[in-house]
Wavefront OBJ file of the C-alpha trace (Angstrom):
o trace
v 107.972 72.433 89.960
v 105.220 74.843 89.905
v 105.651 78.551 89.961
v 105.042 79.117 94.131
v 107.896 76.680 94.982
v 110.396 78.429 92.130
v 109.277 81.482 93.744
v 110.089 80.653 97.192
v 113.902 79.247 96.090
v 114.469 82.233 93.851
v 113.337 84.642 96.894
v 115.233 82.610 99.170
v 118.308 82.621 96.945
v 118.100 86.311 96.673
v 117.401 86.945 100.019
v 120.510 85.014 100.730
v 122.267 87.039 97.788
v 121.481 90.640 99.340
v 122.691 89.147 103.141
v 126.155 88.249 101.733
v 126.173 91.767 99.963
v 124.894 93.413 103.376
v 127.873 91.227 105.602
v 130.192 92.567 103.362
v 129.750 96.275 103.500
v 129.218 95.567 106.881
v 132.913 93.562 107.006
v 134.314 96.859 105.533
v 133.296 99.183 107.667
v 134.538 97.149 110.513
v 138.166 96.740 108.503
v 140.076 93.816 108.643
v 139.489 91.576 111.696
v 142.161 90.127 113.508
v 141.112 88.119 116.399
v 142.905 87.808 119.673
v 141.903 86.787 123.307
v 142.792 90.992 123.971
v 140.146 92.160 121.407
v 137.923 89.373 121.221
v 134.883 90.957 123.418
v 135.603 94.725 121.542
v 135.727 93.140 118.154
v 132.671 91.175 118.655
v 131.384 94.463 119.527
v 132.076 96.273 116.782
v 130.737 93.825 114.348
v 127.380 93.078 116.100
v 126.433 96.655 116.109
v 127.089 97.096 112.416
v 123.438 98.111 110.922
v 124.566 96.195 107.742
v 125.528 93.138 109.485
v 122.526 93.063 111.619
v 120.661 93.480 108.165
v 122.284 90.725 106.632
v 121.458 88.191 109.205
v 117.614 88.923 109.314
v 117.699 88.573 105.543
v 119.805 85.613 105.452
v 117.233 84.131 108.725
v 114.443 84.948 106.547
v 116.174 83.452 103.390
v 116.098 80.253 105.670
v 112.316 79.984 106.542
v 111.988 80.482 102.707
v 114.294 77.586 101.852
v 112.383 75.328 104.614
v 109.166 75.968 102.503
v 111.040 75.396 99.825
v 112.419 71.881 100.581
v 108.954 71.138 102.235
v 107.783 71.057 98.336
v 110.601 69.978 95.965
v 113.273 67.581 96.425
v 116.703 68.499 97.151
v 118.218 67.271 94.602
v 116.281 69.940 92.076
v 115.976 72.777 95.095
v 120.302 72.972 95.699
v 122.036 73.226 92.568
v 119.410 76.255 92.314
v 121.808 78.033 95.030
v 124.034 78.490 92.990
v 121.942 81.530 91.608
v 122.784 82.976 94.555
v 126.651 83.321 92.758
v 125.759 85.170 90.390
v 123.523 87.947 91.743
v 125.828 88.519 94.842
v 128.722 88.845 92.315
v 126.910 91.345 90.423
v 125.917 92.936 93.587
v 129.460 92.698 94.406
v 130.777 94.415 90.845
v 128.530 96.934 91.075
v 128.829 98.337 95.161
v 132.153 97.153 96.053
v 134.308 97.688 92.357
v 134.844 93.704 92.167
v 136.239 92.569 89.093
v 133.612 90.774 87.049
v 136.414 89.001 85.018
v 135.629 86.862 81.184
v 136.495 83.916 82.995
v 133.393 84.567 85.893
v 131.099 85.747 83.385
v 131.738 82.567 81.215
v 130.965 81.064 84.587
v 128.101 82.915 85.292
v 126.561 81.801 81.796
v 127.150 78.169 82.609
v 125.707 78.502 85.805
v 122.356 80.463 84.212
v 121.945 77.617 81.407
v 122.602 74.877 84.693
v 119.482 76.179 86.347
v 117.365 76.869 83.046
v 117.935 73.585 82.350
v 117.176 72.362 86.337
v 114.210 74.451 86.071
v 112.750 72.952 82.980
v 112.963 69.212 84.817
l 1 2 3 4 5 6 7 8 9 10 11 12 13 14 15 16 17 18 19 20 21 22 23 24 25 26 27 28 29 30 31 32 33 34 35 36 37 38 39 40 41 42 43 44 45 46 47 48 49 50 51 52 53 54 55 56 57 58 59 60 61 62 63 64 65 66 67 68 69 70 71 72 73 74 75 76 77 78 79 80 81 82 83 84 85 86 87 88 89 90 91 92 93 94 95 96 97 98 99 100 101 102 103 104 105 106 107 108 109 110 111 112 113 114 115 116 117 118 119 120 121 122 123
């Protein structure tokens, strides 16, 4: 894999990343959603005119085109497991805006999903 297709997955991964972290803080300032025929419309509202939200899904429609390229270069089988990057920069993201536990047990998983890719990457 050369170093314009890594760049495309990793800027598609992170685009992805920073679209989860942007749904979420968009999710909060909504509150918690519960969905009825009475509320659906006002709800939908609510959550479509969230600045965050509406952030999230251009970066996570841009973190699309980027995987397209992506895949249009490398095969699948080497481009997915390289998602999985996208785990452990949105749960840092998530530790450090929202106060989410960052555990032992997910940084040991976070380690073992850094050496997966090294070693993916290397291939």
């Amino acid at each position: 894999m050369n170093i314009a297709t890594f760049s495309f997955i990793v800027f598609g991964v992170l685009l992805n990343a920073v679209a989860q972290l942007l749904l979420k803080a968009g999710a909060r300032n909504v509150g918690e959603i519960h969905l009825t025929l009475d509320n659906l419309f006002s709800v939908g509202l609510k959550v479509a005119t969230q600045l965050p939200i509406i952030g999230g899904l251009t970066c996570y429609v841009l973190s699309v085109v980027l995987w397209i390229i992506a895949l249009s270069r490398v095969d699948v089988s080497i481009a997915y497991p390289m998602l999985s990057l996208g785990y452990v920069v949105t749960a840092i993201g998530a530790w450090y805006l929202f106060g989410e536990a960052l555990t032992f047990q997910r940084l040991f998983a976070i380690a073992v999903i850094l050496v997966g890719v090294a070693l993916l990457a290397r291939t």
